[in-house]
C-alpha positions in Angstrom: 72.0 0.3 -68.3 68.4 1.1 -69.5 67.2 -0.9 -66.4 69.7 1.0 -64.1 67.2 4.1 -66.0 64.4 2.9 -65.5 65.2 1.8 -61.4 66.6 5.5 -61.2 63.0 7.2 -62.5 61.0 4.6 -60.5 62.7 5.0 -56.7 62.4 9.7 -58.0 58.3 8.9 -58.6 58.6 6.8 -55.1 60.3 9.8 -53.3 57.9 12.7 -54.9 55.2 10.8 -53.4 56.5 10.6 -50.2 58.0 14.2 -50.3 53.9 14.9 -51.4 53.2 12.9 -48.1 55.7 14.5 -45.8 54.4 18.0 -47.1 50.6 17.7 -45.7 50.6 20.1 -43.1 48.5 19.5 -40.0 46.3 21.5 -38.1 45.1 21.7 -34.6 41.5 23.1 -33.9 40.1 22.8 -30.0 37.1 22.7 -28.5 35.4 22.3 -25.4 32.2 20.2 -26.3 31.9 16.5 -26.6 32.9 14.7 -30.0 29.4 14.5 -31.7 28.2 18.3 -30.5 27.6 20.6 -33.3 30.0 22.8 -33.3 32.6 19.9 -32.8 30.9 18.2 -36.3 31.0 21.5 -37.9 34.4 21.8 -37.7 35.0 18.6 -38.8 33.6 19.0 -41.6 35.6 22.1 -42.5 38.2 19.7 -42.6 37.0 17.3 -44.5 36.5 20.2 -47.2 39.5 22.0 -46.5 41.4 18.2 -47.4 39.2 17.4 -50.3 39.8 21.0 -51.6 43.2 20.8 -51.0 44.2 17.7 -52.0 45.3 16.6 -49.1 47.9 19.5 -48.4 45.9 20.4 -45.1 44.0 17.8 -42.6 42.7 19.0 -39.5 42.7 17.7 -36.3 39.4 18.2 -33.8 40.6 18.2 -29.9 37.2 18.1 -28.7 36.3 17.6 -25.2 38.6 20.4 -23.6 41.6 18.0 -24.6 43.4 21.4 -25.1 41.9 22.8 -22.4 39.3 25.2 -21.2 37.7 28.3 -23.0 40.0 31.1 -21.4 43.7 29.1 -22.2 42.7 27.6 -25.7 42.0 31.5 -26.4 45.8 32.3 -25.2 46.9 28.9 -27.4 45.2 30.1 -30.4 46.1 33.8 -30.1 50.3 33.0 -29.3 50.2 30.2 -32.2 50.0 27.2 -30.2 47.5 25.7 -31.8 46.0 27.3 -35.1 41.9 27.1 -35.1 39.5 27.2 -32.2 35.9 27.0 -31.9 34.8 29.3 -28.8 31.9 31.0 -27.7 32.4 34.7 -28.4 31.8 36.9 -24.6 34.8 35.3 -23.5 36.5 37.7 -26.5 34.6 40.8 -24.9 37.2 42.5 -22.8 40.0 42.3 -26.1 37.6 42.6 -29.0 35.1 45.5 -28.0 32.9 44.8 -30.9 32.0 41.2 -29.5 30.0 43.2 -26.5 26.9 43.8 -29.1 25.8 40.1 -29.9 26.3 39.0 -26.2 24.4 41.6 -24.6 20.9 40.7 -23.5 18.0 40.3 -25.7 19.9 42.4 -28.5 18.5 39.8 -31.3 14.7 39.2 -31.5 15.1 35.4 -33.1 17.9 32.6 -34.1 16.8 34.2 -37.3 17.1 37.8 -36.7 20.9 36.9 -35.2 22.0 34.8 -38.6 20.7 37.9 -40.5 22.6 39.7 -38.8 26.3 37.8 -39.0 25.8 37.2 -42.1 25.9 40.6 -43.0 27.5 44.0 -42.7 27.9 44.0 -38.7 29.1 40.3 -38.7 32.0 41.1 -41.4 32.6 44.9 -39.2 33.2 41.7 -35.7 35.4 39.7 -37.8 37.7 42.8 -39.3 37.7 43.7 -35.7 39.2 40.0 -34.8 42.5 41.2 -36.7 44.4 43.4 -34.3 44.5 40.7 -31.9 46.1 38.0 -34.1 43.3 36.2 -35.1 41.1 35.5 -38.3 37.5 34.9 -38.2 36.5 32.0 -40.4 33.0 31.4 -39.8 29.9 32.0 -36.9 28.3 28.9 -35.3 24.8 28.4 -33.9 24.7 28.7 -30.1 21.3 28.8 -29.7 19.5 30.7 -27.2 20.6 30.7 -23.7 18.5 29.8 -20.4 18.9 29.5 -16.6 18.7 26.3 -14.7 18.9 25.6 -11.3 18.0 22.6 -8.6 16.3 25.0 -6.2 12.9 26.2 -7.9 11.3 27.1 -11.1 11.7 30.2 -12.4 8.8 32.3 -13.6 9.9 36.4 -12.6 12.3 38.4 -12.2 11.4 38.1 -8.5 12.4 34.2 -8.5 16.2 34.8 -9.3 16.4 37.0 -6.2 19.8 35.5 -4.3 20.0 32.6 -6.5 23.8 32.0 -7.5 24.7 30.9 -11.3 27.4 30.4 -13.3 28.2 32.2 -15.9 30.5 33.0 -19.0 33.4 34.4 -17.7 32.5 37.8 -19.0 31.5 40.8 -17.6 28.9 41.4 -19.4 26.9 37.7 -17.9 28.1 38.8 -14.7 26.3 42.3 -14.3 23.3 41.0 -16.7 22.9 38.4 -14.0 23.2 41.3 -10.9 20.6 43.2 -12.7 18.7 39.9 -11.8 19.1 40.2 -8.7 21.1 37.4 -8.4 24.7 36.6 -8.1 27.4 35.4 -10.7 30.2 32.8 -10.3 32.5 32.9 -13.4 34.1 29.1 -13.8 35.2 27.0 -16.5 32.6 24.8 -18.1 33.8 21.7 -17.0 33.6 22.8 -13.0 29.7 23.4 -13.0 28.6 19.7 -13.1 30.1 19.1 -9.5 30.1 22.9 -8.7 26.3 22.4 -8.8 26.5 19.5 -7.3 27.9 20.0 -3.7 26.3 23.6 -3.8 28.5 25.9 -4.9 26.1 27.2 -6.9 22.6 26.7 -7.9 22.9 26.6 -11.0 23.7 28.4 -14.7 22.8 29.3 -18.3 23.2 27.6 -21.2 21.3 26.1 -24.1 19.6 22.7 -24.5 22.4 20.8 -25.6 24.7 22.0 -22.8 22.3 21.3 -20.7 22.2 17.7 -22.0 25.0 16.9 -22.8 26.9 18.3 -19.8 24.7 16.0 -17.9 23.3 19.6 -15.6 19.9 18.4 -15.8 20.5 15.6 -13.3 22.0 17.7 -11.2 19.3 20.8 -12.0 16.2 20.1 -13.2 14.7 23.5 -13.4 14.9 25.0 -16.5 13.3 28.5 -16.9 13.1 29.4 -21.0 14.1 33.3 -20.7 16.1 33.0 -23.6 18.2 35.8 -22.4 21.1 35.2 -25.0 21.3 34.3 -28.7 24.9 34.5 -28.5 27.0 33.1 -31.7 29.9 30.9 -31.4 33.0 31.9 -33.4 35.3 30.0 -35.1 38.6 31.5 -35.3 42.5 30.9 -36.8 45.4 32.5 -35.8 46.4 35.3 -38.4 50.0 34.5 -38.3 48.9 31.0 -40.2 45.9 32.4 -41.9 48.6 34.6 -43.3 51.2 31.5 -44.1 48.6 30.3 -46.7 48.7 31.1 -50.6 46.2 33.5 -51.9 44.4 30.5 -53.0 44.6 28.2 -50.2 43.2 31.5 -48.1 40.2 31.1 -50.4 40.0 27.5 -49.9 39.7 27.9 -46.3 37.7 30.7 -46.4 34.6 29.0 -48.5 34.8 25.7 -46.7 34.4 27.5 -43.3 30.9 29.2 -45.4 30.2 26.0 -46.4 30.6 24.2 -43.1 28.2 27.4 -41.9 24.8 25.6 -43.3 26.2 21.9 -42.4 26.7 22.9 -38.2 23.3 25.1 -38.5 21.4 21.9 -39.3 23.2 19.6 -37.1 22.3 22.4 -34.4 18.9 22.2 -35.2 18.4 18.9 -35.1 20.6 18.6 -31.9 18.5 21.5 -29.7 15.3 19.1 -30.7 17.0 15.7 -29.2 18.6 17.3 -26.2 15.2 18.9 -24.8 14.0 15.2 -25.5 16.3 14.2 -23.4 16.3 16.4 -20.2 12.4 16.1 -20.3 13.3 12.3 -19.5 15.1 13.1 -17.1 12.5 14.5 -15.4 13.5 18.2 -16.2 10.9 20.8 -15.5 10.7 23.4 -18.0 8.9 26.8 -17.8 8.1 29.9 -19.8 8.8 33.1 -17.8 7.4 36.2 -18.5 10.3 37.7 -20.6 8.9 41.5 -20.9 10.2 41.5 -16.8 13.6 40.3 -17.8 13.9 42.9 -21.0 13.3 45.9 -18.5 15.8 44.1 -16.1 19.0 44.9 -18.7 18.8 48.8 -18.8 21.8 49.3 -16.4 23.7 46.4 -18.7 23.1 48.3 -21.7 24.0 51.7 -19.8 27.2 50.1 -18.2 28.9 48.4 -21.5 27.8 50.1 -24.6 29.0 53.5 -24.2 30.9 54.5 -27.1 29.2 55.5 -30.4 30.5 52.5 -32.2 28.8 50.2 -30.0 25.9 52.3 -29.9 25.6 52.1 -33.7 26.2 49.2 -33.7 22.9 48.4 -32.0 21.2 50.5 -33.7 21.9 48.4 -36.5 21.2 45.4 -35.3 17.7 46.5 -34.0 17.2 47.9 -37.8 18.0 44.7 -39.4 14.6 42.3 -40.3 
């Protein structure tokens, strides 16, 4: 009898632990960049906190690479619940969320620093609250870097030089009229079209950042790469509300520090990565110049005329402009 007992309380233990197994819920998180890219490692390493803290109740899973697809469907996937996190770039959010049109417009940030001063504070927490109506949560802001033009025709040192030049851009609308104001002329695609796009001539190039750039592979296809920095443009990291919401109090915490914590971990990687890729390019045989940027300010007056109209926005840059 007592070992009838005892074989009774051993195969309950044995089915609480796998009931504790069964219950570890999984979570899908996309993104468009190559496994090893920043913001690819930075979620990562949300997960590994959001497990540890946990206990294992939560593991997410990283479809890097555009496994899940490109930018403008992973939006519609994370927004309707199909998946539950994504790491995007935020102009792609600027025709639902109005309040994501101030840190993608043109030159609005003086520095990398001036633009984590400012998400870090009072204006990035007003963008996140502003996430909300549209189903999503706002867990944490990436490094982006700043953004640049390339193209395989000629270097780039005025305004004068992008004259009928065609580029890729985000597809937003505010890249596409900041580019017109160039004098040039925008081609909204997905990210993972430009390589060939540039390629048979389609276009002449685009904008990104250094590790785009790099590890995209553009540079063999476009080897002139003109630092205007015209965009310090954040990357958000989002999660549907509807299983934001799902969470405890507590595990809302949980996720919500690890996603800070993960913050510091992605900016170094970045940091480090932005060094290695224009390493890279330049062995490639990239050319890189320095335009005169003061050309390219003056250029976005009809940009800033055209999309921030309404007093929020126009506060809103205010602000920015008032934070040091």
């Amino acid at each position: 009898m007592k070992n009838l007992v005892k074989l009774a309380a051993g195969l309950m233990v044995a089915a609480s632990f796998m009931s504790a197994a069964s219950a570890q819920t999984v979570l899908k998180s996309s993104d468009t960049h190559p496994d090893g890219y920043p913001t690819v490692e930075g979620v990562k390493y949300f997960g590994e906190l959001v497990k540890e803290r946990t206990q294992g109740r939560y593991a997410i899973e990283v479809y890097h690479s555009a496994q899940l697809g490109e930018e403008k469907d992973t939006i519609e996937q994370v927004r309707s619940g199909v998946i539950e996190l994504n790491r995007i770039s935020m102009a792609p959010f600027n025709g639902t969320v109005k309040e994501t049109i101030v840190p993608a417009l043109p030159y609005v940030f003086r520095s990398e620093e001036h633009m984590h001063k400012v998400m870090d504070g009072a204006i990035g927490d007003q963008i996140k609250k502003a996430f909300e109506p549209v189903g999503l949560v706002v867990l944490a802001y990436y490094d982006a870097g700043a953004r640049s033009f390339y193209n395989k025709t000629k270097p780039i040192s005025t305004v004068a030089d992008m004259k009928g030049l065609k580029f890729r851009v985000i597809q937003s609308d505010i890249f596409v009229d900041m580019v017109a104001a160039l004098g040039a002329n925008a081609t909204p695609m997905p990210y993972g079209e430009v390589y060939s796009a540039i390629e048979t001539g389609v276009i002449d190039g685009a904008e990104n950042n250094f590790p785009s750039y790099d590890t995209a592979k553009h540079a063999e296809v476009a080897k002139n790469y003109s630092l205007d920095e015209h965009t310090i443009l954040p990357e958000v990291f989002v999660m549907n509300k509807a299983a934001f919401d799902k969470l405890t109090p507590e595990d809302q915490e949980i996720f919500k520090q690890a996603a800070k914590d993960s913050v510091a971990k992605q900016r170094e990687l970045w940091s480090a990565k932005v060094a290695e890729s224009r390493a890279n390019v330049e062995k490639l045989g990239a050319k890189i110049t320095t335009p005169e940027k003061q050309g390219f300010i003056d250029a976005m007056a009809p940009v800033y005329a055209k999309h921030v109209k309404d007093d929020v926005l126009k506060k809103m840059v205010e602000d920015v402009k008032a934070v040091q």
